[in-house]
N, C-alpha and C positions, 0 to 999 in steps of 0.2 A: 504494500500500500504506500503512495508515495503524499510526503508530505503534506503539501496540500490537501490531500484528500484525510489524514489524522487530523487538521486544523481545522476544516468545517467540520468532522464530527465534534471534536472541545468545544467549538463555538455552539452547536447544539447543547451539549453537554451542560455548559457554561450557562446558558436559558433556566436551564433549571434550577443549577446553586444558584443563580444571583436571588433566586425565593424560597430555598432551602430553608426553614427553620432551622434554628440551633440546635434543636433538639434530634432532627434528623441526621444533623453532619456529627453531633458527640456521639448518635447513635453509631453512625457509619464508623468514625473516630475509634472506636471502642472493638466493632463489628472486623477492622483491620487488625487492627492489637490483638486480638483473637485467635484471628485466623492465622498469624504468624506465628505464633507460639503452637499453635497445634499445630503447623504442615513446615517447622523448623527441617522435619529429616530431605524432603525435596530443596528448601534452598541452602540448605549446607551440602546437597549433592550436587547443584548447580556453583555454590560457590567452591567446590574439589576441583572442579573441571576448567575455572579462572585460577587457583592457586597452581596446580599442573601445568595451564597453560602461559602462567607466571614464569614460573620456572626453569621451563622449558627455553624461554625468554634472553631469561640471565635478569630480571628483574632485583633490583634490590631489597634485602631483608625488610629494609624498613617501609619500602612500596608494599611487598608483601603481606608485612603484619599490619598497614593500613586497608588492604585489600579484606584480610583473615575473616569469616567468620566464621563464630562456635554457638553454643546453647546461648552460652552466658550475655553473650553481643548481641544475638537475635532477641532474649527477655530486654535488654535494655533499649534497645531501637522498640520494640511494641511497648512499653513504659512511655518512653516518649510521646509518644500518638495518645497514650489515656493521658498525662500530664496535658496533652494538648486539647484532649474535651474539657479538663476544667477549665481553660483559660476565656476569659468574656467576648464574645463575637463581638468585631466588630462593624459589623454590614447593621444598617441601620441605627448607625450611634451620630448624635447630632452634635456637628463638630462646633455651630455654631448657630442663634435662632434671635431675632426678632421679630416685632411690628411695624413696619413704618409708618410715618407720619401718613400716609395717606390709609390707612387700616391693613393693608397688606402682609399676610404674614409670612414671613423668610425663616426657611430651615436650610442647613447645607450639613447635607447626610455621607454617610461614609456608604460606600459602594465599591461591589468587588470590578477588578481590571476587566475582569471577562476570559481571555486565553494567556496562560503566562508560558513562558518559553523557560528553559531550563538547562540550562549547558555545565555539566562537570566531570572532573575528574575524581580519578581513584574510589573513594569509598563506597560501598555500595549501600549504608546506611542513609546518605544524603538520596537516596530515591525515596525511602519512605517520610524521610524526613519533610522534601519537599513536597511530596504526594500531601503528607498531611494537612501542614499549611496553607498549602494551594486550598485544597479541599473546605477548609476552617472559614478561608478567608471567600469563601465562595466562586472560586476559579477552578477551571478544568489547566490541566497541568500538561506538558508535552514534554515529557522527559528526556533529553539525551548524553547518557552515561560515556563512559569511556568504554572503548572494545576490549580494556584490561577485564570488565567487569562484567563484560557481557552475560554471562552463562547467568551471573548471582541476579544481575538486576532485570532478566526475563523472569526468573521466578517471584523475585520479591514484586512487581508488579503484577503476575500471575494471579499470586494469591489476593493482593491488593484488589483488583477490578472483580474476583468473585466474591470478595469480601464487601464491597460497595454494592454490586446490583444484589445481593442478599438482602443487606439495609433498606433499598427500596430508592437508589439514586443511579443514574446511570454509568455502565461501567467505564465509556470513555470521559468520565474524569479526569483519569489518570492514563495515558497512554505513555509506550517505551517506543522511541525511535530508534531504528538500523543502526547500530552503530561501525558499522564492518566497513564503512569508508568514510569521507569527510563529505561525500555529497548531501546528505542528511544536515551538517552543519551549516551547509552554503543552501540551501532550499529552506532552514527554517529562517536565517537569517535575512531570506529576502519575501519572508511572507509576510509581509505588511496590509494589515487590513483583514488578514486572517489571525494572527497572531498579535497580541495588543502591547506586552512587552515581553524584555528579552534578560535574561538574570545568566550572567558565565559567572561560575563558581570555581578557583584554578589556579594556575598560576598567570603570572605575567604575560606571557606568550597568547595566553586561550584569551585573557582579557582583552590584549591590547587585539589581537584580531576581532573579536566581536565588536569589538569599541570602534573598530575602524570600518569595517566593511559590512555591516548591519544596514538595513532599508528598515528595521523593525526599532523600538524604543528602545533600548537601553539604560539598564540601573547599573553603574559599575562597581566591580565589590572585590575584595579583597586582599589585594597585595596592600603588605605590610612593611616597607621600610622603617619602624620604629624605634624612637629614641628615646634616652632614657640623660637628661641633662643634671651633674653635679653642680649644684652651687657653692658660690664661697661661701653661704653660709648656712651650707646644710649640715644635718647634724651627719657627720660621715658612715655609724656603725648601721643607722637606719636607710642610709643611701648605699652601703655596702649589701644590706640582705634585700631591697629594695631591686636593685640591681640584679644580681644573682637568681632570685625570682621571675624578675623578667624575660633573661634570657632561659632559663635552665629550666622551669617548671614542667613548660613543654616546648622542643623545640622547633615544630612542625606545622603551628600556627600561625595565622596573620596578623597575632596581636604577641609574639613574641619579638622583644627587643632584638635588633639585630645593631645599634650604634648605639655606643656611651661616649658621653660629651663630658669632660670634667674642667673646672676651672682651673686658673693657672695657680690660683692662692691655696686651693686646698691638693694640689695636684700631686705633690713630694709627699703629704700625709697619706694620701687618700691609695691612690694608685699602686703601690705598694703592696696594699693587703688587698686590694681588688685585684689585682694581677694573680695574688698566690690561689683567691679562691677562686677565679676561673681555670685556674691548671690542675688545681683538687678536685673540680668539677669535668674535664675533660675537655674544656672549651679553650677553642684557638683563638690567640687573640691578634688582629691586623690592626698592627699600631701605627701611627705618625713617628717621625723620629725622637719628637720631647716623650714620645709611651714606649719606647723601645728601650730608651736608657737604663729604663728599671728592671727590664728581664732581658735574657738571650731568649728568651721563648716566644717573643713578640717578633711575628712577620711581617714585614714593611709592607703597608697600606700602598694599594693604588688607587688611581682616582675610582674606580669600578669597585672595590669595595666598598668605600664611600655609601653607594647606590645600590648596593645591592641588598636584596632580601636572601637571607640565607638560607632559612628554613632548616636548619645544621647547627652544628656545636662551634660556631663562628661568631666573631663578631668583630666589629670596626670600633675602636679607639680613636679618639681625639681629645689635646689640651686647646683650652679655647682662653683666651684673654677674659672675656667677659658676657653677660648675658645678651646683648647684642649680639654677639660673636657665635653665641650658641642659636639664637636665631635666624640668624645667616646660613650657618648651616645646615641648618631643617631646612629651610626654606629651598635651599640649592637641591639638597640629596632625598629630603622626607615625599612620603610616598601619600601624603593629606590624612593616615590612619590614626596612629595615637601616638602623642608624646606626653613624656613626663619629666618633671622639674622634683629636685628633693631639695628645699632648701627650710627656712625656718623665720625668714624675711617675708612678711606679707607683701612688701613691695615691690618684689622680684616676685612672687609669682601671680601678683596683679598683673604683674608686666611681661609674663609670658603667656598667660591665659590669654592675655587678650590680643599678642602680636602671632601666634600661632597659627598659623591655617592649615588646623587638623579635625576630624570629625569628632574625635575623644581627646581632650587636652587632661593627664593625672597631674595631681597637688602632693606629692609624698604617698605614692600610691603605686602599684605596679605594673603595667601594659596591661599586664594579663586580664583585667579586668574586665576588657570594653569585649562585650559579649553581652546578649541578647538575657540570657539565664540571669547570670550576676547585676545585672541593669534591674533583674526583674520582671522584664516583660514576658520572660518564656522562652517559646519558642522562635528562634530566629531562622533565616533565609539566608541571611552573608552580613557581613558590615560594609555598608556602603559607602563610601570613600569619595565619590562625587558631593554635588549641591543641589540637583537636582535629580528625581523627585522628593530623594528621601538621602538621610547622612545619618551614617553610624549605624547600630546594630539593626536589621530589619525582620520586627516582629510583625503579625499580624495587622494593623493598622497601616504598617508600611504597604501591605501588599490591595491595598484597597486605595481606590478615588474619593473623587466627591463630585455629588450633585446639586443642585439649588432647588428645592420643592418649594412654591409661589403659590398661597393661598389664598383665593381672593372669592371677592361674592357680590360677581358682575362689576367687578372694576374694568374700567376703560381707561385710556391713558391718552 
């Protein structure tokens, strides 16, 4: 079936969640989470067939174990989906409402996109993931996975769409696109008009091509160049495990620190014991030459480290004269995701907070943070990283418009 022909069936589909009750979609919500827990042994034999085919490959461990599923992955990905029926709909929440002067009464309602596009790599939990939210937010979903993934995320959609038309919504909700060549990514990306927006979830490379050659709307999301800036007058042992946390927690996400920025005043105290516990940590450090002097283990930064997102036990060092100086270069290398300042001067980080242009700016706080969960909001889609439509973590509200309902009784104008 070729694409076009999956996007008018979503757009059918999509007819019907945008009047789905909430009760129908937690039903569905619930009715998914279900069905995966019981029919676990078909997609961990569909995901055998992707870890073999991994393999096979020469794929790395850690692509691998991002790929892995077992029992224990499969109960926590269907957790997710009940976690996501309790969260509040948001289709029919009025973002804003009056009267006017002339009796007219003004609501501006939240409403679902209609068809969302969906482009990712590696894991094969971001299907249900996104299946969900789509679903919640009242959108049919058009999913296309990586051919890493293939075998897992025909099954997990499998059970997905007979888990749905069971609940009593229709099954193309949620559809998997061909992933066995790139023609599938160039047909969704030029279905405009069928397709209402377009979500690459990935690295740099899937982004910046969708970002480029898209005819369809685009929300950009997740490359994480972030920083983590010392100040003179941070308290150093809290910007020490501040630090540390950022990069090291996990090092595979877009909200993991990949450059530290330290002042030149606290730089001889600080860097020192920050250097030892990135080499007890296993992390490589690409330093400037003022960050090299203090270990032989510091490899000389090039400009492309700088820039770069690592997603690895890496990271880029710099001494910076002054807070200006650390703004400068966010502004040159940062990727608009999250930055963070440790310092203990209100004045300094008034004056980073506000000269930042990042979607998530932390105050003595760790990257890892800026994520949809820890915000609160739940379940997220990516953290989006543009200014339009939406910036920073994208929950459910994010994945919804708005419309203007105008009440009147035989008003003329």
């Amino acid at each position: 079936m070729s694409v076009s022909e999956q996007a008018r069936r979503a757009r059918t589909a999509a007819e019907v969640l945008a009047v789905a009750t909430r009760t129908a979609k937690d039903a569905a919500l619930h009715a998914m989470a279900d069905a995966l827990v019981a029919r676990t042994p078909e997609i961990l034999a569909g995901n055998q067939a992707d870890l073999a085919a991994g393999r096979d490959a020469g794929l790395s461990a850690a692509v691998l174990d991002r790929l892995a599923l077992d029992e224990g992955r499969v109960v926590g990905i269907a957790d997710a989906l009940r976690q996501m029926a309790a969260l509040p709909d948001p289709v029919g929440e009025v973002v804003r409402g009056s009267t006017l002067p002339n009796g007219l009464e003004l609501r501006q309602i939240r409403v679902p996109f209609g068809v969302v596009g969906i482009i990712y790599e590696g894991r094969p939990n971001v299907t249900v993931d996104a299946a969900g939210i789509c679903l919640k937010s009242g959108n049919a979903a058009l999913l296309r996975g990586s051919s890493s993934a293939a075998h897992s995320n025909a099954a997990l959609v499998a059970v997905l769409r007979d888990a749905i038309v069971g609940a009593g919504l229709p099954a193309d909700a949620v559809q998997l696109l061909d992933a066995s060549s790139r023609d599938s990514v160039k047909e969704l990306m030029r279905a405009r008009g069928l397709v209402d927006v377009l979500i690459p979830r990935g690295g740099a490379s899937l982004i910046r091509t969708v970002v480029e050659e898209s005819t369809v709307p685009v929300i950009e999301t997740g490359v994480g160049n972030c920083h983590v800036y010392v100040d003179a007058a941070a308290d150093l042992s809290m910007a020490l495990s501040i630090t540390l946390n950022a990069k090291t927690q996990r090092l595979s996400t877009c909200n993991t620190a990949e450059s530290l920025l330290v002042h030149a005043a606290v730089a001889d105290e600080f860097l020192p014991a920050m250097l030892a516990a990135f080499a007890e940590a296993g992390v490589t450090v690409h330093g400037a030459p003022e960050v090299a002097r203090f270990s032989d283990a510091v490899v000389q930064a090039t400009e492309e480290d700088f820039a770069t997102e690592y997603l690895s036990a890496d990271i880029s060092v710099a001494v910076v004269d002054s807070l200006d100086a650390a703004v400068a270069h966010i502004r040159r290398y940062g990727s608009g995701h999250t930055e963070a300042i440790v310092t203990d001067s209100q004045a300094a980080a008034r004056e980073f907070v506000a000269r930042v242009d990042s979607a998530a700016v932390m105050v003595n706080a760790s990257t890892r943070f800026t994520d949809g969960g820890e915000f609160g909001f739940g379940a997220e889609i990516g953290i989006s990283t543009q200014k339009l439509h939406a910036r920073g973590p994208m929950g459910l509200p994010e994945l919804t418009s708005t419309k203007y309902v105008v009440t009147g009784n035989g008003h003329l104008r």
